[in-house]
N, C-alpha and C positions, 0 to 999 in steps of 0.2 A: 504493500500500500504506500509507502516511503516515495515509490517509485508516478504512483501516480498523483500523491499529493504536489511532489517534484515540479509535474508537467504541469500541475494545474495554476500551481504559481508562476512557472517561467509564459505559460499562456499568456493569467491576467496583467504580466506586468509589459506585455508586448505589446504591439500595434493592432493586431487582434484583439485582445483582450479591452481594449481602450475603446476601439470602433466599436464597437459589440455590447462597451458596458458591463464585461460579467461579474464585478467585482462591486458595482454600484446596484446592483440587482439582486445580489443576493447568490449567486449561482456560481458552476465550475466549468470547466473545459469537459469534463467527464461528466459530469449531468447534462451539460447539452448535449454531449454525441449521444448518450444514453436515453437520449429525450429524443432525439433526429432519428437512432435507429428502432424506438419503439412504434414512433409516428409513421416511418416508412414502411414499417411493417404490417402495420394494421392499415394501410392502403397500399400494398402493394397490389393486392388484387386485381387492382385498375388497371395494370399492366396487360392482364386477361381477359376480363369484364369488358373495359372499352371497346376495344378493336372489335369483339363479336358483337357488342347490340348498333355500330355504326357501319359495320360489312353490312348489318341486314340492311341499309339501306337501299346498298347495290351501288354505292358511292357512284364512280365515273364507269362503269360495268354498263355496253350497251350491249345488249340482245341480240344473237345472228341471224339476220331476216332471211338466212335459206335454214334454221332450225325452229320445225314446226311445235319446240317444246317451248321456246321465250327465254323468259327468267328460269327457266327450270332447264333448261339445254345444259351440256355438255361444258361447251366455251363461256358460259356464263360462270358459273360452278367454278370452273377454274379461274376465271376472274375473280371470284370473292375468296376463293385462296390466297392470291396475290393479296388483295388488298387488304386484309386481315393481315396476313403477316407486316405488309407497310404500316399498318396503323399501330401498331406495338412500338414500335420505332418512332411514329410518330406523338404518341401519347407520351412518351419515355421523354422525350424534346418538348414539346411542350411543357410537359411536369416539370423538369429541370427548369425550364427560364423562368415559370413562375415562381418556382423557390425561392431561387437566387435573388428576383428583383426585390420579394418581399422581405427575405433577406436583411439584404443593402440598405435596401431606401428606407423601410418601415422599421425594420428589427424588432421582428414580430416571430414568436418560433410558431407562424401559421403557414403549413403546406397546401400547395396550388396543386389540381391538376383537371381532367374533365369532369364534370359536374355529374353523378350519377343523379338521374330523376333527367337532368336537361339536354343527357345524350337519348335518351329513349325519348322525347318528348322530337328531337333533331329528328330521330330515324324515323319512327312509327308516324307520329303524326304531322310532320312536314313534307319527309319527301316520301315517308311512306315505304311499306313492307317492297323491299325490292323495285324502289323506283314508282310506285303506285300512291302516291302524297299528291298535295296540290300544287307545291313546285319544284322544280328538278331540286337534283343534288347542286348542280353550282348556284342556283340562286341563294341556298337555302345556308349554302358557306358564304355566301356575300353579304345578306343578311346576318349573319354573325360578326363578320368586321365591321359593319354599320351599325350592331347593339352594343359591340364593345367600343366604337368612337365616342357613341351617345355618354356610356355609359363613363369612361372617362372625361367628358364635358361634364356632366353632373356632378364627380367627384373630386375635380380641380376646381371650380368654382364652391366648392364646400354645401352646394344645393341639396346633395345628395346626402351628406352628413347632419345637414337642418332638417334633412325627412325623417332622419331617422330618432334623433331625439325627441321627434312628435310621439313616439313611442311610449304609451303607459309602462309608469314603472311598473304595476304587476305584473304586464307580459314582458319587461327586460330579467326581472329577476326571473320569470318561470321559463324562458328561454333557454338555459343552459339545460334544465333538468327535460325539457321537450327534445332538444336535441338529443340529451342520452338516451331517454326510451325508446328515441330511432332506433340509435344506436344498437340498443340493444334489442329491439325489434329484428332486427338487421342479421346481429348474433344470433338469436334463433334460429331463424331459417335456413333453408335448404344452400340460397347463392349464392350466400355469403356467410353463411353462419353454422352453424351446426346439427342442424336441422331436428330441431326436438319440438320444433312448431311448425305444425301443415294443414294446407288446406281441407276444408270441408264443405260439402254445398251447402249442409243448415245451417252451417252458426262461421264460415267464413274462414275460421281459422282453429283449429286442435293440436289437440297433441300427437306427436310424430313418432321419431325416430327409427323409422321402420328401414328397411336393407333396398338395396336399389331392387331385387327381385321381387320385394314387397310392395312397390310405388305402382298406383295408377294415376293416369296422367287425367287432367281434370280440364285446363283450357283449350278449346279447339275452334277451327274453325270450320261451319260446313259451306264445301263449293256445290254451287250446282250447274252442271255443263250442259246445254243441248246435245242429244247425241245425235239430232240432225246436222249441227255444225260439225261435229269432230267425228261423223263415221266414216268418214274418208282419210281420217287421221289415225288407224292403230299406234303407231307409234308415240303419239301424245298420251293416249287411254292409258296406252301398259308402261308408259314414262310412270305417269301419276300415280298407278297401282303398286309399281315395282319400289318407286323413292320412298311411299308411304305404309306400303303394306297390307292397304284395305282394300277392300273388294267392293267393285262396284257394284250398286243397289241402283233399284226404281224409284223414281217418287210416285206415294200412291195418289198424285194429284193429277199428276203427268209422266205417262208412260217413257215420253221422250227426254226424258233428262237421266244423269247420270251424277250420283252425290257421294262425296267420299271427304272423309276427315284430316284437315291438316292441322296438328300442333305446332304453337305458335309459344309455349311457353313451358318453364321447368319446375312449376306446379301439380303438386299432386297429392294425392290422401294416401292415408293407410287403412282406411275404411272398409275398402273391400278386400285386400288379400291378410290381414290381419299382422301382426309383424310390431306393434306398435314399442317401442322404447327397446328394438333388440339389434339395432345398428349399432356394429361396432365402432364405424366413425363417428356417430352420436356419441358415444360415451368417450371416446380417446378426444374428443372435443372438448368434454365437459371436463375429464382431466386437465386437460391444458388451461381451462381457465380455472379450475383449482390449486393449478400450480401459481400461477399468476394472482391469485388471490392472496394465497398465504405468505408468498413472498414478500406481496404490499403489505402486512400484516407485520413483520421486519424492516421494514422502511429499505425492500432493494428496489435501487435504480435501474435492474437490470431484470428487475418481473418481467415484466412483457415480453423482455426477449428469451427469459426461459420457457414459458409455456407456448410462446409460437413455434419457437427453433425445435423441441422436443415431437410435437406433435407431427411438425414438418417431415421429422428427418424418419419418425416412425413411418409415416404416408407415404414416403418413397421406395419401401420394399414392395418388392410384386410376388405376386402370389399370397397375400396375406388378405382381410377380410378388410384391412383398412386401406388398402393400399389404394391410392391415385391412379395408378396406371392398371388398371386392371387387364382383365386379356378378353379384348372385343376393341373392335375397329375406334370406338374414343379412346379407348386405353394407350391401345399401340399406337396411335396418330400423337397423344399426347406425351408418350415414354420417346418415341423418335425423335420429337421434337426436344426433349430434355437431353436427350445425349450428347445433344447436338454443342452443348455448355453455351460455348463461344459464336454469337451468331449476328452476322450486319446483314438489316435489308435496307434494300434501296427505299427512296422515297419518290420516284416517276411519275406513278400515278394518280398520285393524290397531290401535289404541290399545285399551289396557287388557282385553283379550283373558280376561279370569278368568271361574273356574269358581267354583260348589261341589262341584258333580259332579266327585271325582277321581280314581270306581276306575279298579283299576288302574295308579294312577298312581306306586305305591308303586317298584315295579321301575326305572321311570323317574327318579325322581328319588334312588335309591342309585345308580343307574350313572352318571349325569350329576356326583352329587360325586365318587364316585370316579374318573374320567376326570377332570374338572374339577382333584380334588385334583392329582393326578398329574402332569398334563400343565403346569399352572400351577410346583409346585413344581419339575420339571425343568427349565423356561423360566427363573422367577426365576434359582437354582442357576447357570443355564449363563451367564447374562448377566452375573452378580454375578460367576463367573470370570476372565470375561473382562475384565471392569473390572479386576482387581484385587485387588477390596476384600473378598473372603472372606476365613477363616482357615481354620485346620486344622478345627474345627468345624462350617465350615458356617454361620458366622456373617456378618451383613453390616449395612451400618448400617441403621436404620428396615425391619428386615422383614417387624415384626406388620405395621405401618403398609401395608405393600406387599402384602401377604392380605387386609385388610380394602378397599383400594381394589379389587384385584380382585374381591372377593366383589359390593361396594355394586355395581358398573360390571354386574354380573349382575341384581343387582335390578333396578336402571335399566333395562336394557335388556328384561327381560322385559314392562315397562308398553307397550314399542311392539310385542311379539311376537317377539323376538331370541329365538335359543338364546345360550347363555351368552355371556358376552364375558370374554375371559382376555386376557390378558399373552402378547406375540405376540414369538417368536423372531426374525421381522425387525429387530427391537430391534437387532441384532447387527450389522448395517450400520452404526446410528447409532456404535455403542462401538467400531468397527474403523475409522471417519472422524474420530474425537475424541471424542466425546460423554463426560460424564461428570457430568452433573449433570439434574436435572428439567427444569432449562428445555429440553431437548430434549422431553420428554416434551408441555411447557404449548404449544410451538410446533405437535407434532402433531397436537394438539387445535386448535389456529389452524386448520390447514390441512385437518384436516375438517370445520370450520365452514365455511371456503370451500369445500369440496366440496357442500356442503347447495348451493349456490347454482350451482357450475361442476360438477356432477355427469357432465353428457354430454362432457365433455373428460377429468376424469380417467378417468372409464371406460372410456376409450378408448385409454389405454395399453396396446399389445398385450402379452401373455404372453412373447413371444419378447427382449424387449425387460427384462423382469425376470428371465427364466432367468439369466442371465449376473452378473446381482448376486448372485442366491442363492448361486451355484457359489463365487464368488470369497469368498462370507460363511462356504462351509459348508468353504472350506479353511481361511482364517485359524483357525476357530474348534479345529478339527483340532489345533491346538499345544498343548492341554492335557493331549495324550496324553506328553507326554516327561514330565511328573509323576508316570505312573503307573510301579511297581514294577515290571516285567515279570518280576525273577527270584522273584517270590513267586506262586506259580501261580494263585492261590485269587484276588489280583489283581488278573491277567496275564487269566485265560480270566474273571472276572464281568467285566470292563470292556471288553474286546472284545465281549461277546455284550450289554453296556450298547447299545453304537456300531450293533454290525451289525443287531440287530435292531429298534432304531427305523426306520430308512427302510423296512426289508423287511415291517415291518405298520403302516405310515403312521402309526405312532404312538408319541409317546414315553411313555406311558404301559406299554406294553407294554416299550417298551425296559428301563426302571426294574424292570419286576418280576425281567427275565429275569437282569438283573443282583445284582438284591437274590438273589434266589432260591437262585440260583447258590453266590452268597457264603457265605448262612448257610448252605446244606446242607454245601458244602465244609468250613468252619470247624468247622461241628457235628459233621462224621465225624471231623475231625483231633483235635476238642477229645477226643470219646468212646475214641476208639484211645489215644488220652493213657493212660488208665487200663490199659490192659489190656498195656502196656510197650511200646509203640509210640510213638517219639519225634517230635514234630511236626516236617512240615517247618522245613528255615532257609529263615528268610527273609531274610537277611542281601542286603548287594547282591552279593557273591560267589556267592550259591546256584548257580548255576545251574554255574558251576566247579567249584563242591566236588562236586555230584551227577554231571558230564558227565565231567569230570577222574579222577575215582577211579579210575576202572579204568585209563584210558590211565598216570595214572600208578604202576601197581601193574605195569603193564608194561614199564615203560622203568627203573624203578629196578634196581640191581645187589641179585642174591641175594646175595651176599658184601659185606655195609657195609662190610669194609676196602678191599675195592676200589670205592667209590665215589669218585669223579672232585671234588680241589680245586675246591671251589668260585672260580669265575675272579672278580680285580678288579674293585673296584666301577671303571668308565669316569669318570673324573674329571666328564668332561663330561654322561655320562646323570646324574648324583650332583647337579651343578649345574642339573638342569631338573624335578627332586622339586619336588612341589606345595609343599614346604616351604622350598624355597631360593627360589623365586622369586614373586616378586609379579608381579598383574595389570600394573600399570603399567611392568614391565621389559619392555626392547628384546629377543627373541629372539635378535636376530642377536648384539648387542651384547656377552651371556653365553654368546654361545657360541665370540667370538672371543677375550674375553677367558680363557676356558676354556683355550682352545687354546692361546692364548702361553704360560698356565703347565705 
């Protein structure tokens, strides 16, 4: 330990050290890399995640107009090969510059990279499942650079910063703890988390855990074909039959059509094969984040990276019941790819992806800042609590500086075809390990620079293996609820409905409104009734006694004041443990015995 106190001091007394602050803050050279490598870990994911929900777009992937299948051809298919493996590469670059700038300029240990929630919103509902949105792929990346200009014009003029302190403090304080319920929302499940919560059609969401043999798949969608159009087409018929596996039916409406089921999603129940809580990735999950737990329970700085790395490196044997690479064509596509260690893709296909052609693109690019706005400023918000370093206002150090890195980190990233890149909630590993300063932030930019190079390793960190850091991220984060008022109602129910309802519509942007919403209409009834001789509620910290109490005590008091009962001696001894007789630093027992002898 000699050895690393050593460095930490020759760190802080360097030019690092000085740029960075870590000596004024509190912090070490080794809690922030311990802080950078917890943070990276618990989103490295992205690394994997990204690239496949923006392949589905079918990015720059045109269709071969002598292949009677379309998006579903041959040369297609190989095209979202290509562009899946460039977007690894390109996710890795982008994550990097947004680290680093935020970094530098802000020295915020808050990590950048694409916005999960607002790359599925870019694919699915812009340009649409393989090209099928309402406007192409290149508009829908030019609108990204034109949300991210806007959206740094907002935050260099401090506009954007004034919107956000319009912000009820109940919903700034229930903020951090809405984010961890994601969070650990997130750690539950199957794509990112452990999967000991799954779908259900009655109630939405259960209990899981069941074995991939045990999974049935729950979202789909049904096509229905003419088979006047396509009977001249077998090869399109037994394309669709063969890629999916189902047999084509009649509809009993219409003879002439042809309906078969494509999944569209990696939801599913344990309902019907039965199986429930007996995955063994389920439970080597749940280990890893009781390793992680107990660790914080010792105050190590290197929890997080114990129960990721253990889980991980278990997940990497084949042939085992937990293993990652199993043996079936995702197994072995996945194990190839990890052999592979060391691997560069180019970036051809997807660089500088711009239109002029952008109707339509107007819808798109007001929902992308508003989502963008929203979710960025509930992330900064919840991170900056968790530090510390807010105030009553909602203030924190360098915040223009920390909107405008996010905005540029969008621009940037829309040149390689990225959906936005924001300021990522995993952040909150780093601040709950030490972190407090940028150089966490300039280290995770390191380390997806290394990722541009060791791509098929990190990618290869299973899901199961980072559920168990979210969970343990989205309880610490939880502590910011005993700030909140609970006997002021208006409060008490906007900052619960803050909390509940981010994880329950995967978004914190929604969470924000439900809470804003809330507050001012509350307020606004109370303020209005003002007038018309209706007294506002107390909000005192007794409210909730003075409103609950009243009657009980209109019941127990004597009809007759003369005969109400001497009020009994103050106890010498309760008299001496008033917040006002004793200080933090007094023995309890100490004043209580000397209590007694008098």
């Amino acid at each position: 330990m000699k050895f690393i106190q050593a460095m930490n001091e020759r760190v802080e007394s360097s030019f690092i050290g000085k740029f960075f602050q870590i000596k004024e803050r509190g912090s070490t050279f080794s809690t922030e890399l311990a802080g950078a490598t917890a943070t990276f870990l618990t989103m490295a994911y992205i690394l994997a995640v990204n690239p496949r929900i923006l392949a589905d777009s079918g990015g720059p992937c045109v269709p071969d107009p002598d292949d009677p299948a379309g998006v579903f051809g041959a040369s297609y298919e190989e095209c979202l090969q290509q562009i899946t493996q460039q977007y690894v590469t390109a996710t890795a670059i982008g994550s990097m510059v947004g680290c680093i700038l935020m970094g530098l300029v802000a020295n915020l240990p808050i990590a950048l990279a694409p916005g999960m929630g607002m790359n599925a919103y870019f694919t699915y509902s812009v340009v649409g499942f393989r090209g099928s949105g309402m406007i192409s792929y290149q508009a829908a990346c030019t609108a990204v650079m034109i949300e991210g200009a806007i959206f740094f014009v907002l935050a260099l003029t401090g506009l954007r910063y004034r919107i956000i302190r319009l912000i009820p403090e109940p919903v700034r304080i229930s903020t951090p703890a809405g984010i961890g319920a994601f969070l650990a929302h997130l750690g539950l499940q199957t794509a990112e988390g452990i999967g000991a919560v799954v779908g259900d059609v009655a109630t939405a969401v259960t209990l899981g855990g069941c074995p991939p043999e045990k999974q049935t798949k729950m979202v789909r969608i049904q096509i229905i074909c003419g088979l006047r159009k396509h009977r001249h087409s077998p090869t399109l018929l037994q394309l669709l039959i063969d890629s999916f596996g189902v047999t084509p039916g009649s509809s009993p409406s219409n003879l002439n059509t042809l309906s078969f089921s494509l999944y569209t999603s990696d939801n599913y129940t344990c309902d019907v094969e039965g199986g429930i809580m007996t995955s063994g990735r389920t439970w080597l999950g749940i280990l890893g984040m009781m390793i992680i737990a107990i660790a914080l329970g010792y105050k190590s700085k290197l929890s997080f990276i114990y129960g990721i790395a253990l889980v991980t490196v278990v997940s990497w044997f084949r042939g085992t019941a937990v293993t990652y690479f199993p043996d079936n064509e995702q197994g072995n596509a996945r194990f190839d790819y990890f052999k592979k260690v060391v691997d560069i893709t180019g970036l051809d296909m997807i660089i500088t992806p711009f239109t002029r052609d952008l109707a339509g693109a107007g819808v798109a690019i007001v929902t992308m800042l508003y989502v963008d706005f929203l979710d960025t400023s509930g992330t900064l918000l919840g991170i900056a609590t968790s530090m510390g370093v807010i105030d009553d206002e909602g203030n924190f150090p360098k915040s223009t500086q920390a909107y405008s890195v996010d905005a540029v980190a969008t621009m940037f990233g829309s040149i390689f075809g990225l959906s936005p890149i924001t300021s990522y909630i995993e952040s909150g590993a780093g601040v709950e390990a030490g972190a407090k300063t940028g150089l966490t932030a300039v280290v995770c930019g390191f380390y997806f620079f290394i990722a541009i190079f060791f791509a098929p390793i990190l990618a290869s960190i299973p899901p199961w293996a980072i559920g168990g850091a979210l969970i343990i991220v989205g309880a610490l984060m939880a502590r910011s609820l005993t700030k909140l008022n609970f006997n002021r109602v208006s409060h008490a129910v906007s900052g619960f409905l803050t909390v509940i309802v981010m994880p329950l519509t995967y978004s914190i942007a929604y969470g924000l409104i439900a809470g804003i919403g809330t507050y001012v209409v509350m307020e606004g009834v109370f303020w209005i009734l003002s007038f018309v001789g209706l007294e506002r509620p107390v909000d005192e910290e007794q409210a909730s006694k003075l409103v609950i109490g009243k009657s009980f005590r209109q019941l127990t008091e004597p009809k007759d004041k003369t005969e109400a009962v001497e009020p009994k001696p103050e106890d010498p001894v309760e008299e001496a443990l008033t917040p006002d007789n004793i200080d933090e630093s007094d023995n309890v027992d100490e004043v209580l015995d000397e209590e007694a002898g008098k």
